[in-house]
Structure formats: C-alpha cells, structure tokens
C-alpha positions, 0 to 999 in steps of 0.5 A: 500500500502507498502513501501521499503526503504534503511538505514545503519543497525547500523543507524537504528532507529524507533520512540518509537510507534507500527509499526502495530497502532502507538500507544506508543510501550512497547515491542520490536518483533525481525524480522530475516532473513538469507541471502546467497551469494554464498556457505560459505557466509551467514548473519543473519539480526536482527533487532527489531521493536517497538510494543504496548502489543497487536500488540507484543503479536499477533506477538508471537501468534501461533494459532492451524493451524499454531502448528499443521502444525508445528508438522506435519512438524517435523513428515513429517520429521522425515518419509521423513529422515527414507525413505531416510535413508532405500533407500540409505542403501538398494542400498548400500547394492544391490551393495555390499558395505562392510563398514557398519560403513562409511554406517550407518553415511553416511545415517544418515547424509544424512537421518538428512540432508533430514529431516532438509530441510523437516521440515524447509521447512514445519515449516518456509514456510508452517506454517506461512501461516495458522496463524490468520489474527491478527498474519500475521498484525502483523509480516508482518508490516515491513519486511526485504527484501534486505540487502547489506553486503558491505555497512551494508543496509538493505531494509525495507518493511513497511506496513504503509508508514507514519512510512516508511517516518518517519523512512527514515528522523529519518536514 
C-alpha cells in the first residue's frame, strides 16, 4: 500500500537510507516532473531521493524493451513529422499558395512540432512501461504527484509508508 503526503519543497528532507530497502543510501536518483497551469505557466519539480548502489543503479537501468521502444519512438517520429510535413505542403500547394519560403518553415515547424509530441509521447509514456520489474521498484518508490506553486508543496507518493511517516515528522 502507498502513501501521499504534503511538505514545503525547500523543507524537504529524507533520512540518509534507500527509499526502495532502507538500507544506508550512497547515491542520490533525481525524480522530475513538469507541471502546467494554464498556457505560459509551467514548473519543473526536482527533487532527489536517497538510494543504496543497487536500488540507484536499477533506477538508471534501461533494459532492451524499454531502448528499443525508445528508438522506435524517435523513428515513429521522425515518419509521423515527414507525413505531416508532405500533407500540409501538398494542400498548400492544391490551393495555390505562392510563398514557398513562409511554406517550407511553416511545415517544418509544424512537421518538428508533430514529431516532438510523437516521440515524447512514445519515449516518456510508452517506454517506461516495458522496463524490468527491478527498474519500475525502483523509480516508482516515491513519486511526485501534486505540487502547489503558491505555497512551494509538493505531494509525495511513497511506496513504503514507514519512510512516508518518517519523512512527514523529519518536514
């Protein structure tokens, strides 16, 4: 069973012990998530969780699924930007639209952008989901799900809730 809890981010502190196994931690894993609030605001929340050598170099671990979805995802991109590329040149050019220059950026923006929304999609989404049973313990021991801008919370989602509770009192 999980459990969330809230702290302030600058308060945030983690006993020196592993998050997966509460063995004495010698590494530190940086979890990262992005978080948007309407169209111009959008936060990037870090924070680095304490793990031994083992839990760490699991974390960091990506097996042969997961490397190969992900270089499937930059091919499936780069496809998915060319043919969106050729189809907004194509009506542009059925239509009679005379500015060549404004066109080939325009459709290399556009073309860029697709690929960008494919591949992040496939490589941040997709891939993680094939990775070894070890790699997923170890980087969904705590995981950031909540943060609050105004007030700088963040809510930690803990897999072991003795750590939580000891994380809570220490915050």
């Amino acid at each position: 069973m999980s459990k969330a809890i809230d702290v302030h981010l600058s308060q945030l502190k983690f006993p020196p012990a592993c998050v997966v196994c509460m063995s004495p931690a010698s590494k530190q894993y940086e979890l990262e998530r992005i978080f948007s609030y309407g169209r111009s605001k959008s936060y990037t929340v870090k924070v680095s969780v304490p793990m031994c050598e083992l839990h760490f170099e699991a974390a960091s671990f990506k097996g042969t699924a997961e490397r190969l979805v992900g270089i499937l995802g930059v091919i499936i991109g780069i496809f998915a930007g060319l043919i969106a590329v050729i189809i907004l040149l194509t009506h542009w050019v059925s239509t009679g639209e005379r500015n060549i220059i404004l066109n080939l950026f325009a459709g290399g923006v556009f073309g860029l952008g697709v690929f960008i929304m494919v591949w992040a999609g496939i490589s941040f989404w997709l891939a993680p989901l094939f990775a070894v049973p070890e790699s997923k313990e170890a980087r969904n021991a705590v995981k950031i799900t909540q943060y609050w801008p105004k007030d700088q919370f963040v809510q930690l989602e803990f897999q072991n809730e003795s750590l939580a509770e000891i994380v809570q009192k220490a915050n």
